[in-house]
mmCIF file of the C-alpha atoms, coordinates in Angstrom:
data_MODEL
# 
_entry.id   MODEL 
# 
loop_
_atom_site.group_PDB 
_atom_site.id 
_atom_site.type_symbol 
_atom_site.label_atom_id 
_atom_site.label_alt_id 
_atom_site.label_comp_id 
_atom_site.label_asym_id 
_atom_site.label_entity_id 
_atom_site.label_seq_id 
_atom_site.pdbx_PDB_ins_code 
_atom_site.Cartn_x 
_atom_site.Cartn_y 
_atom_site.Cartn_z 
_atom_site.occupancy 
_atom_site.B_iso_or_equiv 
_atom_site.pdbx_formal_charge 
_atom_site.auth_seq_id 
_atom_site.auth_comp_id 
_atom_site.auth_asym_id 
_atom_site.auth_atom_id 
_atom_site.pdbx_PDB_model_num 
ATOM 1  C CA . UNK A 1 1  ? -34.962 33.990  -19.972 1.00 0.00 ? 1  UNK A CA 1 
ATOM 2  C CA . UNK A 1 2  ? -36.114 31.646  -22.652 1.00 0.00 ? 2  UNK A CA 1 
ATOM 3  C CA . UNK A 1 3  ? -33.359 33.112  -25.116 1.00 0.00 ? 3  UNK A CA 1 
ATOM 4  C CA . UNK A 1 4  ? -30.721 33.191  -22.415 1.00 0.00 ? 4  UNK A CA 1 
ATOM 5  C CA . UNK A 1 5  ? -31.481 29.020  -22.089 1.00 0.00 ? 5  UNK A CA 1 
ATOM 6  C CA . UNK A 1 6  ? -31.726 28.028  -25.821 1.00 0.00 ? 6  UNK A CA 1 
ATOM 7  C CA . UNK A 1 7  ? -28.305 30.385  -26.693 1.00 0.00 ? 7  UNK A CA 1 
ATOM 8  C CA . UNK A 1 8  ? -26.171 29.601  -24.061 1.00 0.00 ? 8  UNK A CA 1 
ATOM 9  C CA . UNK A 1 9  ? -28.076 26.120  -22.380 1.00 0.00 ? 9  UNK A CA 1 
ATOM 10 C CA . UNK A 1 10 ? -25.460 23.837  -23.200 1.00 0.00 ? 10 UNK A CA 1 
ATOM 11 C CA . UNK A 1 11 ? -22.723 26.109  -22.133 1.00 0.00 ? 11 UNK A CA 1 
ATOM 12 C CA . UNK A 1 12 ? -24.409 26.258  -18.298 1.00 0.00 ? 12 UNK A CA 1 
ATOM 13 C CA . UNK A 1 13 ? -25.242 22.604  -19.074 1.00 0.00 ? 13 UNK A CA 1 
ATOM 14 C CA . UNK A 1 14 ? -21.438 21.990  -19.618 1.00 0.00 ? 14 UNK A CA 1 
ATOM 15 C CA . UNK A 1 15 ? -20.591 24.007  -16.889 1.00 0.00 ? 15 UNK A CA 1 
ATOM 16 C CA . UNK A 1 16 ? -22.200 22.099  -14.210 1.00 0.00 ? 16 UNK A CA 1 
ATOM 17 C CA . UNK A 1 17 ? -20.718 18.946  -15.771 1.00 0.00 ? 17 UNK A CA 1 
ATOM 18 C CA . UNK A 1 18 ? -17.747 20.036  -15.460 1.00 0.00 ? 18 UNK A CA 1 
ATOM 19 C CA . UNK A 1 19 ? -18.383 21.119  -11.592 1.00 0.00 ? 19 UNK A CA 1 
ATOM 20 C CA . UNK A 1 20 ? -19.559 17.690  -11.291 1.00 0.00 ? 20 UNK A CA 1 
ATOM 21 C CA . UNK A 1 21 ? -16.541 16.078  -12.788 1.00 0.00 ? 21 UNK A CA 1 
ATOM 22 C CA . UNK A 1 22 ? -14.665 18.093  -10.435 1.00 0.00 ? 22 UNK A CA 1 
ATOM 23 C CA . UNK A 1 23 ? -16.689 17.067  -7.658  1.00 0.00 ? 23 UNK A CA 1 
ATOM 24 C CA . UNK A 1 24 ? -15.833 13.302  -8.090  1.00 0.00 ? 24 UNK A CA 1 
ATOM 25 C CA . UNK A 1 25 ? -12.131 13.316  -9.062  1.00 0.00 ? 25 UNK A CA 1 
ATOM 26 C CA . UNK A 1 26 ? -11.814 15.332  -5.896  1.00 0.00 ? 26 UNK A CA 1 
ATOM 27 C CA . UNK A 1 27 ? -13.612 11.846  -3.424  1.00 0.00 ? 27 UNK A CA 1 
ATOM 28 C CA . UNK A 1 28 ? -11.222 9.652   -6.122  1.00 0.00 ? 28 UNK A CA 1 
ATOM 29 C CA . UNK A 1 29 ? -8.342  11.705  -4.787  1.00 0.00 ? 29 UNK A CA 1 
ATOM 30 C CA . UNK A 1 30 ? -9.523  11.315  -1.446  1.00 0.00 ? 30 UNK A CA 1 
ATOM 31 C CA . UNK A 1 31 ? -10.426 7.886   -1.547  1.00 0.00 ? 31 UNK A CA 1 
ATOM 32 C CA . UNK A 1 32 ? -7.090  6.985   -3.182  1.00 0.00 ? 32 UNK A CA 1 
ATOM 33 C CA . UNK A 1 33 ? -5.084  9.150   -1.039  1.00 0.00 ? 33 UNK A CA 1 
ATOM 34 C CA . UNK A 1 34 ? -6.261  7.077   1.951   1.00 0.00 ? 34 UNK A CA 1 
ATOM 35 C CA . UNK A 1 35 ? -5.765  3.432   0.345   1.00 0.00 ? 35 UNK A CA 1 
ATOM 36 C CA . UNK A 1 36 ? -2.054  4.926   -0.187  1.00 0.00 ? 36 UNK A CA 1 
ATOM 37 C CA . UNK A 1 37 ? -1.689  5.571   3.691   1.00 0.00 ? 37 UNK A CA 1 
ATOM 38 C CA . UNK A 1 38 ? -3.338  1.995   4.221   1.00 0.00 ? 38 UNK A CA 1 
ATOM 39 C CA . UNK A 1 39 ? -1.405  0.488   1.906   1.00 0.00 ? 39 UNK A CA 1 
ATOM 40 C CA . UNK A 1 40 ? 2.046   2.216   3.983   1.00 0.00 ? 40 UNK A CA 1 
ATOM 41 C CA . UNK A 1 41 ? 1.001   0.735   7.330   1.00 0.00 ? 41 UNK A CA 1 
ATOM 42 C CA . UNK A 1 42 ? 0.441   -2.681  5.900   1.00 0.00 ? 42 UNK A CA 1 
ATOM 43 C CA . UNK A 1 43 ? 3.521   -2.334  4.350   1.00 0.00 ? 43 UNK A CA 1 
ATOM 44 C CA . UNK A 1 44 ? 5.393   -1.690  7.885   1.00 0.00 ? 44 UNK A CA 1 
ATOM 45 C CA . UNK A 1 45 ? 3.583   -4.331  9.186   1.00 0.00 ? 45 UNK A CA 1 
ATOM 46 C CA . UNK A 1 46 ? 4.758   -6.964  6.427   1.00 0.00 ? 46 UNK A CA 1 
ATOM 47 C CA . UNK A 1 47 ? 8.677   -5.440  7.024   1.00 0.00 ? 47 UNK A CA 1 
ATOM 48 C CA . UNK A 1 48 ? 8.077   -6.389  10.333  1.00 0.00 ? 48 UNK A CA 1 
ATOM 49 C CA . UNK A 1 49 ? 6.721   -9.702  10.228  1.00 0.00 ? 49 UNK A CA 1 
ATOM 50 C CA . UNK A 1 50 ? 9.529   -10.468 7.952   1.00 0.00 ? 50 UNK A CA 1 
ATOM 51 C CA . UNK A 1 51 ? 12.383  -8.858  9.702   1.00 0.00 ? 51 UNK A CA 1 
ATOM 52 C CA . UNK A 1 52 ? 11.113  -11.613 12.990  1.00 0.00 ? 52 UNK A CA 1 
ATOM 53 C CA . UNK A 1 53 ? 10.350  -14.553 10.389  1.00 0.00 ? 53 UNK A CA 1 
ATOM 54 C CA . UNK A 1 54 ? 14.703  -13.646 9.011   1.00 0.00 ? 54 UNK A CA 1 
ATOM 55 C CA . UNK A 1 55 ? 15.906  -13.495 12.874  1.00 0.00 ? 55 UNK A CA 1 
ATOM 56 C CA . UNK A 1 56 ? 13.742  -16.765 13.714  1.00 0.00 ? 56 UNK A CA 1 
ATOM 57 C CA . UNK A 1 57 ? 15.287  -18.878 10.616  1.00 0.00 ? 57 UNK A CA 1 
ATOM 58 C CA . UNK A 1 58 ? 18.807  -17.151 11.456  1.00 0.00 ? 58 UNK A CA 1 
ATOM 59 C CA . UNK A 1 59 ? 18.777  -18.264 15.192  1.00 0.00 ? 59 UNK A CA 1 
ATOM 60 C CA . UNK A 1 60 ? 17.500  -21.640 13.646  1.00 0.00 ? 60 UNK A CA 1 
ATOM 61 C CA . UNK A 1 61 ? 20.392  -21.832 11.227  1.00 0.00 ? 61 UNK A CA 1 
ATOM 62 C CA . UNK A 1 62 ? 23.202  -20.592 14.083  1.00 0.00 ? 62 UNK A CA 1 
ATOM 63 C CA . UNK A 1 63 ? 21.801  -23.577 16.291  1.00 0.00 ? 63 UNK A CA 1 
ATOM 64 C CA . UNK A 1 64 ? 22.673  -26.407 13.264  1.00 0.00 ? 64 UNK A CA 1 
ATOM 65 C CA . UNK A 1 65 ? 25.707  -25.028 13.032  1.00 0.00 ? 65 UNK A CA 1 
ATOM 66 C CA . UNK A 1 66 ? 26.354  -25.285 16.118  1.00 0.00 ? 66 UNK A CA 1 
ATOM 67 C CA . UNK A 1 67 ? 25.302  -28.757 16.555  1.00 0.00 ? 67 UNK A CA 1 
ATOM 68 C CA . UNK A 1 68 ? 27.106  -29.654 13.442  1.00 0.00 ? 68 UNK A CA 1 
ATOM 69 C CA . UNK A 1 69 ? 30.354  -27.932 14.510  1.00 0.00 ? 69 UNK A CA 1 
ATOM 70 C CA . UNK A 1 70 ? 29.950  -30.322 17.589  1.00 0.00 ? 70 UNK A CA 1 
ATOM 71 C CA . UNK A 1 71 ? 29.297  -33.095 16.181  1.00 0.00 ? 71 UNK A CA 1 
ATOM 72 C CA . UNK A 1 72 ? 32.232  -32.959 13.682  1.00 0.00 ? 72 UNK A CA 1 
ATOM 73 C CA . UNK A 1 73 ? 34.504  -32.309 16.960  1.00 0.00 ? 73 UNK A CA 1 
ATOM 74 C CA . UNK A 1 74 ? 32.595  -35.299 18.754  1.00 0.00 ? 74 UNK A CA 1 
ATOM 75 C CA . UNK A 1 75 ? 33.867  -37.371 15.847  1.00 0.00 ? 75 UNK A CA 1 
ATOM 76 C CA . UNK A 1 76 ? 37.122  -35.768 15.465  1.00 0.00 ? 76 UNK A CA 1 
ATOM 77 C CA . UNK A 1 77 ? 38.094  -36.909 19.097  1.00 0.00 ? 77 UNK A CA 1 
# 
């Protein structure tokens, strides 16, 4: 057993770094993987928020026209 560690130790030492290693870029994947899907729905959420914030300043925009439009008439008459 002794010979079996000191020859070939640092290759089972190496081993279960590597299994390790493995271990931990697998939860990174994970971890990241779930950030990403996060990351999507906030992203729908900000579309969102921005598509009503666009119709709000549009319907703002359509009523100074209009009130310019009829005030340019008002003074046209």
């Amino acid at each position: 057993m002794e010979v079996l560690l000191t020859k070939f130790g640092w290759l089972i030492g190496g081993a279960v770094a590597a299994i390790v290693w493995l271990v931990r870029l697998e939860a990174i994947a994970i971890s990241n993987r779930q950030e990403i899907k996060r990351l999507w729905g906030q992203r729908g959420e900000d579309l969102q928020v921005a598509k009503e914030a666009r119709e709000a300043t549009n319907a703002m925009l359509s009523e100074i026209r209009n009130d310019v439009k009829d005030l340019l008439r008002a003074r046209e008459k």
